[in-house]
C-alpha positions as CSV (number, residue, x, y, z in Angstrom):
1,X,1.6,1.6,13.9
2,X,-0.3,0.3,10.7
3,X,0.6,-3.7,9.4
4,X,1.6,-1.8,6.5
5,X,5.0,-0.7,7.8
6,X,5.6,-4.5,7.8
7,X,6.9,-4.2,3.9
8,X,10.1,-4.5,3.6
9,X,12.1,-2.3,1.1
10,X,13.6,-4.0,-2.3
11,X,11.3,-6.9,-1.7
12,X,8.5,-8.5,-4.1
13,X,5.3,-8.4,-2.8
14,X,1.9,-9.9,-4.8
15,X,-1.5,-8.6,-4.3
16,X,-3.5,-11.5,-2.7
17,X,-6.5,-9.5,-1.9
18,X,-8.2,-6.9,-3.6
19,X,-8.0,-3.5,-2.5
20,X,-8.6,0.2,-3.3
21,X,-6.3,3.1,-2.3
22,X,-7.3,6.6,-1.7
23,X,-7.4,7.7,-5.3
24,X,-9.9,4.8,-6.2
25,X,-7.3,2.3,-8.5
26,X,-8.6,-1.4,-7.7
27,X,-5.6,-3.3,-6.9
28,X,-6.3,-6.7,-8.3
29,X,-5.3,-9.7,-7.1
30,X,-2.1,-10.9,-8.8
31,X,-0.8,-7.5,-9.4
32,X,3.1,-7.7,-8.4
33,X,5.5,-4.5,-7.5
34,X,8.7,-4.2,-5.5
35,X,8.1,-2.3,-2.2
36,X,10.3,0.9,-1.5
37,X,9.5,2.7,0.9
38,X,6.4,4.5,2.7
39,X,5.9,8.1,3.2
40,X,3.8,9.1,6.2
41,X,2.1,12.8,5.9
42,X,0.9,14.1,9.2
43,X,-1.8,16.5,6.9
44,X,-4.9,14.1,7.2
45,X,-2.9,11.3,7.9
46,X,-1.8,10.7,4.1
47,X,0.4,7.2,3.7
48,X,2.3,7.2,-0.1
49,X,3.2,3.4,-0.8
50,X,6.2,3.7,-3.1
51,X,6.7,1.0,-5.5
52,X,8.2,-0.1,-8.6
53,X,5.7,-1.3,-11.0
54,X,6.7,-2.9,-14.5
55,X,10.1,-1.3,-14.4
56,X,8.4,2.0,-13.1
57,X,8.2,4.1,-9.8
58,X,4.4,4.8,-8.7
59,X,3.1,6.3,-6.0
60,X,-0.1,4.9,-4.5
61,X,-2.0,7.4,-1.9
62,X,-4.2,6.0,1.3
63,X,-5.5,7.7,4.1
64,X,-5.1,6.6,7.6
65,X,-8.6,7.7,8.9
66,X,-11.2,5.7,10.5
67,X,-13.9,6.4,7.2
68,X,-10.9,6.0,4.5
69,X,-8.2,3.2,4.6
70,X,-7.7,2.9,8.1
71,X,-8.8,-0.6,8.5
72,X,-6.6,-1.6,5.3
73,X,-3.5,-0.2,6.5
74,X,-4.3,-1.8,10.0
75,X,-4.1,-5.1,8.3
76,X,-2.2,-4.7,5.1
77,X,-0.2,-7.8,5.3
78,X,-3.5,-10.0,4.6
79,X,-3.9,-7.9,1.2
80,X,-0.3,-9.1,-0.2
81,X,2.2,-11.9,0.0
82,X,6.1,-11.8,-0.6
């Protein structure tokens, strides 16, 4: 199972390490959201990371393929810090 499904819902979490999801948006380090939960989508292994972001809910899209995210989602935890 992916580090990602380490995140623990209705905590704070801050980028630590740059990263860039599926749809291309940089996450910068620094950037801070509330995690809430993950959606897993057996259809070309798409992972939504739900969030609240500056009072908002946003989706952010990965994939969970070898030439995509893989390797992100494998180690998520080293990319952000509660």
């Amino acid at each position: 199972m992916p580090d990602i499904s380490n995140l623990k819902p209705g905590e704070s979490y801050i980028v630590i390490k740059e990263f860039t999801d599926y749809d291309g948006n940089l996450h910068k380090v620094g950037e801070r959201w509330i995690f809430e939960e993950i959606n897993y989508l057996p259809y070309h292994s798409g992972l939504s990371l739900n969030v609240i972001e500056n009072g908002k809910s946003v989706t952010y899209r990965f994939q969970d393929e070898p030439d995509q995210q893989q390797k992100l989602l494998e180690c998520f935890m080293d990319y952000v810090a509660e």
